[in-house]
C-alpha positions in Angstrom: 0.0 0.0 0.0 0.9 3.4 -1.2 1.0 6.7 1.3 -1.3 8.3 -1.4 -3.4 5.1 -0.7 -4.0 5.5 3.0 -7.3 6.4 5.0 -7.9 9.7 7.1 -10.5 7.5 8.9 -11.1 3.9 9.5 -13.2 1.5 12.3 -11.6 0.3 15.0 -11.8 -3.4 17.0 -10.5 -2.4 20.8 -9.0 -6.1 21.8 -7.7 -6.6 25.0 -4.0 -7.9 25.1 -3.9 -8.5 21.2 -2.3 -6.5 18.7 -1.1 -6.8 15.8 2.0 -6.3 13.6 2.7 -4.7 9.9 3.6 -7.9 7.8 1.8 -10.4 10.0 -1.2 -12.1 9.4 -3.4 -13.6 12.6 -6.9 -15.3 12.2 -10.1 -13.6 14.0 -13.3 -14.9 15.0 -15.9 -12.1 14.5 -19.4 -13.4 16.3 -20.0 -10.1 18.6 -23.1 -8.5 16.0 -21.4 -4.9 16.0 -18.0 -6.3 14.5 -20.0 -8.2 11.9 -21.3 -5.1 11.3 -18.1 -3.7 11.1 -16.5 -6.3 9.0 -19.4 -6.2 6.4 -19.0 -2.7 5.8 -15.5 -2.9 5.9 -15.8 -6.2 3.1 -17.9 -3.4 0.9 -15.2 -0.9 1.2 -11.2 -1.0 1.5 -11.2 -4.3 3.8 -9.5 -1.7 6.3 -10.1 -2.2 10.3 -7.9 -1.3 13.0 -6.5 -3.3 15.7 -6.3 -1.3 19.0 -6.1 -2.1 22.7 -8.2 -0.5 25.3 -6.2 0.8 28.3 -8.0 -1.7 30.9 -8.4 -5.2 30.1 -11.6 -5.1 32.4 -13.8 -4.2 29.5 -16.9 -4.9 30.7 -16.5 -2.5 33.7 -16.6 0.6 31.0 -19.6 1.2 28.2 -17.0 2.5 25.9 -13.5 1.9 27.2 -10.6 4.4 26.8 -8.5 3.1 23.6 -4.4 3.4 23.6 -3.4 5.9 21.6 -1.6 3.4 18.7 -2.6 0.3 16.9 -2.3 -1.3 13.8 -4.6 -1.1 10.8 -4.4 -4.7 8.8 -6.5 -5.6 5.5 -9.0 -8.4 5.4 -7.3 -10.6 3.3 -9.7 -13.7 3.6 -13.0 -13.9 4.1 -15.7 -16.8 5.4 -19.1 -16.6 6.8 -20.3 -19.6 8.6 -23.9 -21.2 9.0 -24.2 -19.1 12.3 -23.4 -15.5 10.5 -20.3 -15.5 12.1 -16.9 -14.5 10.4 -13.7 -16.1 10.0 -11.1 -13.8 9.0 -7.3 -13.5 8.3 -6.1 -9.9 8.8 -2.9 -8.9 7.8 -0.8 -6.0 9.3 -0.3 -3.1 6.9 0.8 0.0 9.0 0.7 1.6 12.8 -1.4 4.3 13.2 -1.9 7.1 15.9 -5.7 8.1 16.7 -6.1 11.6 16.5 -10.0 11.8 17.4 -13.0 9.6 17.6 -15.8 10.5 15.1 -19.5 10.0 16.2 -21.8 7.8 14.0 -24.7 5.9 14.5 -22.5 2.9 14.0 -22.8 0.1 16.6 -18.6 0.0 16.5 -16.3 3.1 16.9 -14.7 5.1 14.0 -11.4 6.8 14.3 -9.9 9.7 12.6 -6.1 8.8 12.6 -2.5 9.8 11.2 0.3 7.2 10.5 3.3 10.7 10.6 5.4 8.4 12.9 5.1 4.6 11.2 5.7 5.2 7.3 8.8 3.1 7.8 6.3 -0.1 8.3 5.5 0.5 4.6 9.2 -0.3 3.4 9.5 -3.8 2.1 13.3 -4.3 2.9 14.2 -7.6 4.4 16.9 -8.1 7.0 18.3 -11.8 6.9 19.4 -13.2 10.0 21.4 -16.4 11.0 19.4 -19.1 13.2 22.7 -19.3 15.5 21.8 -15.6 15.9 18.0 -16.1 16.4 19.0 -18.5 19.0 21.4 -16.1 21.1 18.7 -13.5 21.2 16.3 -15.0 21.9 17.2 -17.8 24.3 15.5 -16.3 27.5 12.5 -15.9 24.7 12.4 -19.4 23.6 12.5 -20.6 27.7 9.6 -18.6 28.5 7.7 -19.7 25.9 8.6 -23.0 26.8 7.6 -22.7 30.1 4.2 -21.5 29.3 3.1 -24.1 26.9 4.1 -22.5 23.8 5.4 -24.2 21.2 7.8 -22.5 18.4 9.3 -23.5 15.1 12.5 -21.8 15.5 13.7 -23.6 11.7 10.9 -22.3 10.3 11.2 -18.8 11.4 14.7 -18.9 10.1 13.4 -18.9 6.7 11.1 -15.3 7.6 12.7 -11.2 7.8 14.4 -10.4 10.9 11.2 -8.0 11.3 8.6 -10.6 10.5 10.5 -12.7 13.0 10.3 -10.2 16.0 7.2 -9.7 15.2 5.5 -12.8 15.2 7.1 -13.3 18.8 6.5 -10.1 20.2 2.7 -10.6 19.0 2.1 -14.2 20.6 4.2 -13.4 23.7 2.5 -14.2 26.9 3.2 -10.8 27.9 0.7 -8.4 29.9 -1.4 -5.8 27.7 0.7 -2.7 28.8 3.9 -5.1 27.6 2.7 -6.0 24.1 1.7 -2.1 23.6 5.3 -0.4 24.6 6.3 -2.9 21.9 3.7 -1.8 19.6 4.7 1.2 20.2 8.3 0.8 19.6 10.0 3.3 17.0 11.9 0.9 14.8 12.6 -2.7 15.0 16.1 -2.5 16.5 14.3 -0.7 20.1 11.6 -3.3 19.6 14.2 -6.2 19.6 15.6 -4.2 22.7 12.6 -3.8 24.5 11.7 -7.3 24.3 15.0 -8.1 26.0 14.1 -5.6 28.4 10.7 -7.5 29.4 12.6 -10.4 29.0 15.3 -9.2 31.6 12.3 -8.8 34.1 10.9 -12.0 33.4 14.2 -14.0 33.9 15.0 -11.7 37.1 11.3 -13.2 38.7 12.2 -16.3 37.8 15.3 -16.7 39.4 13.8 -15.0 42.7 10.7 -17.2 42.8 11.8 -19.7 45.6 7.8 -21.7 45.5 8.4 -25.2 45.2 6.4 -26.4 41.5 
């Protein structure tokens, strides 16, 4: 997608401790009736949503929950309806954006006026390679974590991706908290990304080794 190409508005889907990355696609069930409506209109227009977080995971404590400033606007890029009018939907990440208002409708979701001034970078295509010896080493205390939590990672097969579609895809199925996964959202450029996972990582690893329960 071109900057000439890019929305001054779009709808947005506040998800609690999910967000999304440019160049990565995740699967989304879409049940709840005002993000069907959502993803209809969207399927008529551009395909264009945003991904956002709300700033408190207890949603259902707030009407209309406060949203995080930054998220992620992906394209619909397939499409299926089930027997039950529910959606199944692959989104991929195209570009971060930064909200700049809320527009009232009499839409059942939320529509955003929004600015991507800080994220063009996330446009450019350029691929950094990157050994798997070197995948590895950064991301051993990574790998344990995951490990530890039940997660289960190809590290061969993300040798074959970017270095960026590779931090990524980590960052964005990290069992890290919601105000985690948005400072690395957030992140300027994928070298602070890489370094603030480290930092998190840092924390993690530091709990760990303090944590004297018997498991």
């Amino acid at each position: 997608m071109k900057k000439i190409d890019l929305p001054r508005e779009i709808p947005v889907f506040p998800l609690s401790n999910f967000i999304i990355f440019p160049k990565t696609t995740v699967p989304l069930n879409i049940f709840e009736p005002r993000y069907v409506d959502m993803i209809n209109d969207s399927m008529k227009k551009d395909k264009l949503i945003g991904m956002i977080q709300p700033k408190s995971s207890q949603e259902e404590n707030f009407s209309v929950p406060e949203l995080h400033q930054v998220g992620c606007m992906g394209k619909i890029v397939t499409f299926k309806e089930n027997e039950n009018n529910m959606f199944l939907i692959e989104l991929k990440g195209i570009i971060r954006f930064e909200i700049e208002n809320e527009i009232q409708t009499n839409k059942k979701y939320r529509l955003c006026k929004i600015n991507f001034n800080k994220f063009y970078d996330d446009l450019d295509d350029k691929k950094e390679s990157i050994k798997f010896s070197d995948l590895e080493l950064i991301f051993k205390d990574l790998k344990d974590l995951f490990e530890k939590r039940g997660f289960i990672i190809n590290w061969k097969a993300l040798e074959k991706q970017s270095l960026s579609e590779i931090i990524n895809a980590l960052a964005m199925a990290s069992p890290f908290t919601l105000e985690e996964k948005q400072v690395l959202l957030e992140a300027e450029n994928l070298k602070s990304r890489k370094s603030k996972i480290a930092d998190i990582l840092t924390t993690y690893t530091f709990d760990n080794y303090n944590n004297k329960t018997i498991q």
